[in-house]
C-alpha positions in Angstrom: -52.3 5.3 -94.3 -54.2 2.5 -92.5 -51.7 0.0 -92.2 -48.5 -1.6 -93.4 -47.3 -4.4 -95.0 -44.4 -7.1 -93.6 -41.8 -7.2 -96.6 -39.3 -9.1 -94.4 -38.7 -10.1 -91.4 -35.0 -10.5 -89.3 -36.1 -12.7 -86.5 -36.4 -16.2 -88.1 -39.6 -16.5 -85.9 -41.5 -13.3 -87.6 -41.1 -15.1 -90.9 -44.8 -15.9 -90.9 -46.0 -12.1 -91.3 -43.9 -11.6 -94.6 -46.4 -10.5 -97.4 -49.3 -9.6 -94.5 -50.9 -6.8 -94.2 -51.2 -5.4 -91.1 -54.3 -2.7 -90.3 -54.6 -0.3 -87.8 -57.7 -0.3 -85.8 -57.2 3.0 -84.9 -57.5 4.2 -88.5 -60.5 2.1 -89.3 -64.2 3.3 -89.1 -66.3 0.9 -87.7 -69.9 1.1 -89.7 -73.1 -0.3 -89.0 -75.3 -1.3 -91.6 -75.2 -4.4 -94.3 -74.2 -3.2 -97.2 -73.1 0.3 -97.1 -75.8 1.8 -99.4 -76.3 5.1 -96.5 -72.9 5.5 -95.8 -72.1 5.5 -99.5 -74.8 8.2 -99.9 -73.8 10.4 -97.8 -70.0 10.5 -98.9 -71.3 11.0 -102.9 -70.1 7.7 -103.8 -72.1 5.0 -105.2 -70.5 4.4 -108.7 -71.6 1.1 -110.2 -69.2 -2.0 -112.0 -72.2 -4.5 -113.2 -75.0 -2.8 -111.5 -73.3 -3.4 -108.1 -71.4 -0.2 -106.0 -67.7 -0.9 -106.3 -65.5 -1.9 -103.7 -62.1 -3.0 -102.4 -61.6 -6.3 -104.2 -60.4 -8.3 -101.0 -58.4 -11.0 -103.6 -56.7 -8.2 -105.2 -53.4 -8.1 -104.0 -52.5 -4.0 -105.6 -56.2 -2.9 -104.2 -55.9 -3.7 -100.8 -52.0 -2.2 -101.0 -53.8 1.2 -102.2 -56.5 0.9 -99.4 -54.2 0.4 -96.3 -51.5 3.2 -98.2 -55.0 5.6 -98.0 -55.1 6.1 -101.6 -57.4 3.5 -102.8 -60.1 5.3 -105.1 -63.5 4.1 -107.0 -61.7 6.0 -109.9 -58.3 4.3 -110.2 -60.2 0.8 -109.2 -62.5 1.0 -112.2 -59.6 1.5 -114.5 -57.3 -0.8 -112.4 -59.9 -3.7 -113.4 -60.2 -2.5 -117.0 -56.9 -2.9 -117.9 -56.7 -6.2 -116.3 -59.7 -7.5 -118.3 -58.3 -5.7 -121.7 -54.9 -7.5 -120.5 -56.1 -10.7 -120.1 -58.3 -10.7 -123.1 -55.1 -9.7 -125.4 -53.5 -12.6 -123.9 -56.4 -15.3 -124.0 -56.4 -14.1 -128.1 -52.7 -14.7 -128.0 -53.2 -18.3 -127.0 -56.3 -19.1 -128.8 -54.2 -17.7 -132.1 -51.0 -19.7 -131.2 -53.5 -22.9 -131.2 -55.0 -22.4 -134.2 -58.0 -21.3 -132.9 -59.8 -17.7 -134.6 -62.4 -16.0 -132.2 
């Protein structure tokens, strides 16, 4: 686990950190170089989405949840991202039909 994140808050005064996460610095490697590419390498990873390596999607609310709970993989973010797309597809046809419109 890396962090945690603030689901309430008591003190009236806390209520700003509800839905934050918090990370512990402690738990975090610090890595120096731009884009990853050696540390990557070394650990075996390196799968590709789109020609690019995958990462944490830092606008994804359930990603960064798996990263800070330590169980965020390549694996389970590829098909994470899948079934959104497929998801979001079904319902864009949904629409589209309910207009009128065939694709």
């Amino acid at each position: 686990m890396l962090g945690w994140k603030y689901l309430a808050a008591e003190d009236r005064t806390q209520k700003y950190k509800v839905g934050k996460m918090i990370l512990e610095r402690s738990r975090v490697e610090k890595v120096n170089c731009w884009d990853g590419g050696e540390v990557l390498a070394e650990k075996g990873e390196g799968e590709v989405e789109g020609g690019m390596e995958v990462e944490v999607d830092s606008a994804d609310e359930d990603e960064l949840e798996d990263l800070f709970l330590g169980v965020w993989t390549k694996e389970g973010a590829l098909k994470r991202r899948k079934a959104k797309r497929e998801k979001l597809e079904r319902e864009r046809e949904r629409v589209l039909g309910e207009r009128g419109v065939h694709v």
